[in-house]
C-alpha positions as CSV (number, residue, x, y, z in Angstrom):
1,X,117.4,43.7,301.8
2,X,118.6,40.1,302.2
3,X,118.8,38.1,299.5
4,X,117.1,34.6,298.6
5,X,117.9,31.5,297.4
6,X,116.1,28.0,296.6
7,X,118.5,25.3,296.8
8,X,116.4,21.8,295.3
9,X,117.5,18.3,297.0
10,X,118.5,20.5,299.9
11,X,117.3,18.4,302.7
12,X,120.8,16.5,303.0
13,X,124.1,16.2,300.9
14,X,125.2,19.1,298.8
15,X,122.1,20.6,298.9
16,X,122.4,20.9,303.2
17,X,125.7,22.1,303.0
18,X,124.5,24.8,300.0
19,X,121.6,25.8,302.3
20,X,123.9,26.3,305.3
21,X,126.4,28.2,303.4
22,X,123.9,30.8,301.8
23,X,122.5,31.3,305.2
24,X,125.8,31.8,307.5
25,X,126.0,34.5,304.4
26,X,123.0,36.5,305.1
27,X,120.3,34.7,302.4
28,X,117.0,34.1,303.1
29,X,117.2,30.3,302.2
30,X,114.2,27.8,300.4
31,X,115.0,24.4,301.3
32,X,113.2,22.4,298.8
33,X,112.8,18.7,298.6
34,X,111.0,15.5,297.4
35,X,110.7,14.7,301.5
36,X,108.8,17.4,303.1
37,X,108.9,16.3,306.2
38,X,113.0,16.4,305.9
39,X,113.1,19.9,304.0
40,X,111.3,21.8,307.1
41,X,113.6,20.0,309.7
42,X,116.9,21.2,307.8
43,X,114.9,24.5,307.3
44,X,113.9,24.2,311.4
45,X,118.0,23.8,311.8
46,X,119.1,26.5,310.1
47,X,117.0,29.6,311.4
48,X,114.0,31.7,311.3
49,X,115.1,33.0,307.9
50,X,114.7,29.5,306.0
51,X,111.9,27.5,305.3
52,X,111.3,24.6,303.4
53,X,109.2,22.8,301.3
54,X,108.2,19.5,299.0
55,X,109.4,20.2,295.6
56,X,109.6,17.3,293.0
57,X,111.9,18.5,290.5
58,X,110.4,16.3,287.4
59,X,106.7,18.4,287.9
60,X,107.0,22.2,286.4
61,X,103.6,22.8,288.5
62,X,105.4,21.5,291.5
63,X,108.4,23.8,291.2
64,X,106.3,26.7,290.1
65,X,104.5,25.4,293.6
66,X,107.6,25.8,295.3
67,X,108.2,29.6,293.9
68,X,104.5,30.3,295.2
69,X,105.5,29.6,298.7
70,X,108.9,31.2,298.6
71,X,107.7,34.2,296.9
72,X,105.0,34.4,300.0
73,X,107.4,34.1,302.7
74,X,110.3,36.2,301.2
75,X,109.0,38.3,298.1
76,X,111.5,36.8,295.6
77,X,114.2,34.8,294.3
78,X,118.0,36.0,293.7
79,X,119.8,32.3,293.3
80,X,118.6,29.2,292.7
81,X,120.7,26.1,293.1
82,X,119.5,23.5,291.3
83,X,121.0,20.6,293.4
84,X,118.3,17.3,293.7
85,X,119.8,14.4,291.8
86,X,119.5,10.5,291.5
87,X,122.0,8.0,290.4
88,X,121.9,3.9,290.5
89,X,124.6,1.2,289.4
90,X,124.7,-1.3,286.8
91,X,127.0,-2.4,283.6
92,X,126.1,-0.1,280.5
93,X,124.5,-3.3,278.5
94,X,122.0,-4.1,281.9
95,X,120.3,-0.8,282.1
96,X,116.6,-0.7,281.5
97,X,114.6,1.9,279.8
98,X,113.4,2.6,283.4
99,X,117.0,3.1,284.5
100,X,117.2,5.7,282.2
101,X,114.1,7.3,282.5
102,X,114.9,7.3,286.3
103,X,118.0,9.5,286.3
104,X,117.6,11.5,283.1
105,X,114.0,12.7,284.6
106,X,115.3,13.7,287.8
107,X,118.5,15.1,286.8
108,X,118.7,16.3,283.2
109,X,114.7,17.6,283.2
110,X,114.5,18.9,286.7
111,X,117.2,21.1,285.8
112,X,115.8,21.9,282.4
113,X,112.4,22.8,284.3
114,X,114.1,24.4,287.6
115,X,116.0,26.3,285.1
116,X,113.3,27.7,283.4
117,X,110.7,28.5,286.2
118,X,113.8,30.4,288.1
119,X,114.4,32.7,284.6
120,X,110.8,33.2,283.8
121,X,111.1,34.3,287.6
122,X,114.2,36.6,287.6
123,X,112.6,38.0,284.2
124,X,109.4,38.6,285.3
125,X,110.6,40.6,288.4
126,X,113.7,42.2,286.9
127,X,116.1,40.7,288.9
128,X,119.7,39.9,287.5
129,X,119.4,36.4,289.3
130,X,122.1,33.3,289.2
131,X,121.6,29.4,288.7
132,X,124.1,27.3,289.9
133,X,123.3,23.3,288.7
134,X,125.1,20.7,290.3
135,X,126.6,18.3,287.6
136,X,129.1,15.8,288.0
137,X,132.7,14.4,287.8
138,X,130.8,12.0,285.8
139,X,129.8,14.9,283.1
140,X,133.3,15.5,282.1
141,X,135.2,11.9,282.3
142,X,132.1,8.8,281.7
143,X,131.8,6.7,284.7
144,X,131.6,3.1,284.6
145,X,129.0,1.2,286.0
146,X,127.2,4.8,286.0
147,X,127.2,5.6,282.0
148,X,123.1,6.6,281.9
149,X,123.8,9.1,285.3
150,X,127.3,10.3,283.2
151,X,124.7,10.9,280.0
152,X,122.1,12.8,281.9
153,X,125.2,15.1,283.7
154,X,126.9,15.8,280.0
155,X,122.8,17.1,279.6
156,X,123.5,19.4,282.6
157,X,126.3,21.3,281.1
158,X,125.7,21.0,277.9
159,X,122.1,23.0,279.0
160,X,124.0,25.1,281.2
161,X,126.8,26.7,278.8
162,X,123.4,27.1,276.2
163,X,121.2,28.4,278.7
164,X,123.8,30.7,280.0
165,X,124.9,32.2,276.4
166,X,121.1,33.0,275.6
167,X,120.3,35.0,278.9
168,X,123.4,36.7,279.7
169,X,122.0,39.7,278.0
170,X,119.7,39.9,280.1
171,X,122.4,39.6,283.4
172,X,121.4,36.2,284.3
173,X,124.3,34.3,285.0
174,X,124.2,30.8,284.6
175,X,127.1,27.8,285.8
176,X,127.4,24.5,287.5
177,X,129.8,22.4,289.6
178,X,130.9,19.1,288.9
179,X,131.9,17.8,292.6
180,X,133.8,14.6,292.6
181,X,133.7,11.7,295.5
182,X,131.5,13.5,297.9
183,X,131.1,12.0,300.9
184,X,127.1,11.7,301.0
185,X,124.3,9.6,301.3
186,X,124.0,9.4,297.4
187,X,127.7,7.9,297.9
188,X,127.0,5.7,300.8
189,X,124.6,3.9,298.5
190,X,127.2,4.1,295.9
191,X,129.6,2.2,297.6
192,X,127.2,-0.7,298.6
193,X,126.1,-1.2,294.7
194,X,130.1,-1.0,293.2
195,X,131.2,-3.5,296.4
196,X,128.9,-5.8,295.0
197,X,128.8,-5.3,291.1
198,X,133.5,-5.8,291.1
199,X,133.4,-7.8,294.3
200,X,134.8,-5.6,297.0
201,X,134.4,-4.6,300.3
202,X,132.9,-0.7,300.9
203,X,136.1,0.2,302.6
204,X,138.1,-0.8,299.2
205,X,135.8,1.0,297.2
206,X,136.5,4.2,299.4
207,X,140.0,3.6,299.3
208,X,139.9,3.4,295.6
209,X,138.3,6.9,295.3
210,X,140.8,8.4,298.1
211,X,143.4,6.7,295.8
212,X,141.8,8.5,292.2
213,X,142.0,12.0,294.2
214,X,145.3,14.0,294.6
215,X,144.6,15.2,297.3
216,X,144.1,12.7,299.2
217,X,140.7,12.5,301.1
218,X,137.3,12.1,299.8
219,X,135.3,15.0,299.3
220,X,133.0,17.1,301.8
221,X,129.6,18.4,300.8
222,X,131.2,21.8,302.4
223,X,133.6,22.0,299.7
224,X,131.2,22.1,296.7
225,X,128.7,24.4,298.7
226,X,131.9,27.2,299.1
227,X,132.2,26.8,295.5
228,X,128.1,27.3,295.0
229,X,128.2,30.2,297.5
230,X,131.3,32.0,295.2
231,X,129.6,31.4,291.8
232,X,125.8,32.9,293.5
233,X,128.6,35.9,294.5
234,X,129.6,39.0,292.7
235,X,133.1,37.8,293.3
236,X,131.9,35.7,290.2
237,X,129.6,38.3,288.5
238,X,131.5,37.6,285.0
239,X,131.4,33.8,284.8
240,X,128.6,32.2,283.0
241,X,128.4,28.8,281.1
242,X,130.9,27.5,283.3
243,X,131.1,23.9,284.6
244,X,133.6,24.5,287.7
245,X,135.4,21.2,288.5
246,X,135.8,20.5,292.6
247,X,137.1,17.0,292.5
248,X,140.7,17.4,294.5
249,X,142.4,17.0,291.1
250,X,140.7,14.0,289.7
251,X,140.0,15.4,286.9
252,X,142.1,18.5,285.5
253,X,140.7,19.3,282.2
């Protein structure tokens, strides 16, 4: 019996890559994003054994919604990455409460509440399932320019490791990735905001995150999916409450 996964924000980035990576492995994959529209098309491009759906990762009922449909077209749930984040740009002392509220909502609670509709899940059918949350290079160094999203990705591990020591009994693993300069649309946008906030062309502020990462390239979303794909794996059936870093060496601790 092939295994499922729901990856959230999986309509393009990380979340894509995740979804394609599960599904060249076998899984029955749940593309689930804010865009509907977008999440059946990636679903449409993978295969007959993915679909996808609107998920808004800030509404428990809409991600218990989410389960509703999944478990309907695939019985249950083995892994859930949960991927959908936000981000904007702006000096520490400018943010707004709305600023805040923005990325904190979408990517501390969505993983509280993802979190906690995919154990009540893996509990309520027996199943020894795996989360995988997508943090941040900006949840183990603070980013400048980026200090609320930093805040609400030190939320993501800090729940994770937590989460992770309270269910382990019962087999649940729980861990997250902390992907560097991915090359996405998330860091397209990126770009634009820090050219304009230090005065720079894009192509400098690329350079300067090439230049940060010893290995010399910016990041693929492929790379942090291969890493998703190992953790969801038995290969990793002993970690839990980790926080993996895949940053080419940007940050080594």
């Amino acid at each position: 019996m092939p295994k499922t996964v729901m990856v959230t924000g999986g309509a393009n980035g990380i979340g894509l890559a995740s979804a394609r990576r599960f599904y060249e492995e076998g899984y029955q994959v749940v593309v689930a994003d804010l865009q509907e529209d977008a999440a059946k098309h990636a679903a449409e491009q993978l295969g007959k054994s993915a679909i996808g759906c609107a998920i808004d990762v800030t509404s428990k009922s809409s991600i218990q919604t989410a389960f509703q449909i999944a478990r309907k077209a695939f019985g249950s749930i083995d892994v859930m990455h949960a991927n959908a984040g936000v981000s904007n740009m702006k000096p520490a002392i400018e943010l707004t409460e709305e600023d805040w509220d923005f990325n904190f909502n979408v990517n501390a609670k969505g993983v509280f509440l993802s979190n906690q509709v995919a154990v009540r899940h893996f509990l309520e059918n027996k199943t020894k399932g795996v989360i995988v949350n997508t943090a941040s290079l900006a949840a183990k160094v603070g980013a400048p320019l980026l200090a609320h999203y930093s805040a609400s990705k030190f939320a993501v591990v800090g729940w994770t490791q937590a989460f992770a020591r309270e269910h382990a009994g019962d087999g649940i693993r729980v861990n997250a990735v902390c992907p560097g300069f991915v090359k996405t649309p998330m860091q397209e946008r990126e770009v634009i905001w820090e050219a304009e906030l230090l005065q720079k062309t894009p192509e400098e502020v690329k350079q300067s995150y090439i230049d940060q990462t010893p290995m010399g390239r910016l990041e693929t979303p492929e790379d942090v999916a291969d890493v998703v794909a190992f953790l969801a794996s038995d290969g990793a059936r002993f970690m839990t409450g980790q926080a993996i870093n895949v940053t080419g060496g940007v940050y080594m601790g």
